[in-house]
SELO-229326 format. One line per 10 residues: number of its first residue (from 1); their letters; for each residue x, y, z of C-alpha. Coordinates in Angstrom, 2 decimals. Each point is the difference from the previous one (the first is absolute). Example, Ala and Ser with C-alpha at 12.3 -4.5 7.8 and 13.67 -1.06 7.14 Angstrom:
BEGIN
1	as	12.30 -4.50 7.80 | 1.37 3.44 -0.66
//
This chain:
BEGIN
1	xxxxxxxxxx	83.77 100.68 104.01 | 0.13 -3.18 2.38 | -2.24 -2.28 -3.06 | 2.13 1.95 -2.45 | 3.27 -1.80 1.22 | -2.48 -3.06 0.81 | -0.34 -0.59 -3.19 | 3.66 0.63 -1.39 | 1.25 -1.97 2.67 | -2.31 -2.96 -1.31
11	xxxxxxxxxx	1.17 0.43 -2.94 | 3.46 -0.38 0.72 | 0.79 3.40 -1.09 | 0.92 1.59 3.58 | 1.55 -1.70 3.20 | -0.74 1.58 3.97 | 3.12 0.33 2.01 | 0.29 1.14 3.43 | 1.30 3.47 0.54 | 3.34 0.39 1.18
21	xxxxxxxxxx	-1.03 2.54 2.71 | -4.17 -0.21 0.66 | -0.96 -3.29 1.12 | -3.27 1.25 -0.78 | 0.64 0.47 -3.82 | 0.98 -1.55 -3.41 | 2.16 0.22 -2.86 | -1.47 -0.61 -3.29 | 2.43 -0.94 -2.27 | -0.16 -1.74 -3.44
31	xxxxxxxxxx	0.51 -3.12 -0.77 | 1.95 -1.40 -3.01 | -3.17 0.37 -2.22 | -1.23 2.91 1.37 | 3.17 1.67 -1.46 | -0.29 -1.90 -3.22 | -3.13 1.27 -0.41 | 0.83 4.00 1.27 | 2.99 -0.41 -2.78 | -2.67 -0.27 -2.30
41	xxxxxxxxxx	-2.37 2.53 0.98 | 2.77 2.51 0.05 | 0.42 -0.99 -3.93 | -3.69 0.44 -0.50 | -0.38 3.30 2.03 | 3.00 1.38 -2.02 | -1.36 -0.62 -3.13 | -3.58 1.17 0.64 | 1.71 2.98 1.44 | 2.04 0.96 -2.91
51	xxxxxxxxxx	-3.49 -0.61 -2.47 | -1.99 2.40 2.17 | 2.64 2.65 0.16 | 1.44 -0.05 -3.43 | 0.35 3.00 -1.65 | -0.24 2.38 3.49 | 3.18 2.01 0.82 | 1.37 -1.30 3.15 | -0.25 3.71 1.39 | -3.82 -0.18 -0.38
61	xxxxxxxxxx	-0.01 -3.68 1.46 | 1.50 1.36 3.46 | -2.08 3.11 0.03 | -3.32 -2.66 -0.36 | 1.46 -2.08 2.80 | 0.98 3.10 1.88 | -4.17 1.23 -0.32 | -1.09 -3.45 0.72 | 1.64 0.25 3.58 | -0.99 3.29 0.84
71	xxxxxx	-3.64 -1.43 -0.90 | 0.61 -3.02 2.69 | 1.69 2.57 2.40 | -3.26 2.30 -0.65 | -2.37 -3.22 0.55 | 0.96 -1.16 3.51
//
């Protein structure tokens, strides 16, 4: 996780603050173009979303998603 934010802070997408409360913590918040950029992910997520569901009843959508946790729930 720690090379993760590494990286996105190098690339000016993320910022490290000091936590309000835990001296022996951070904050990591975005920066200007790391929300620029998460605006446009959210646009690209929604669309792929809406192609890979399209023409699945919402009801069968939420029982998937509802079988998909009990699967992670059965896994750990």
């Amino acid at each position: 996780m720690t090379s993760l934010i590494d990286r996105m802070e190098t690339a000016g997408l993320v910022r490290r603050e000091d936590h309000p409360t835990d001296r022996r913590a951070y904050q990591i918040c975005l920066t200007p173009r790391g929300k620029e950029l998460e605006e446009k992910l959210d646009e690209v997520v929604a669309r792929a979303y809406k192609h890979l569901t399209r023409g699945i009843a919402e009801e069968d959508l939420q029982r998937a998603i509802r079988v998909c946790k009990r699967l992670i729930q059965n896994a750990e």
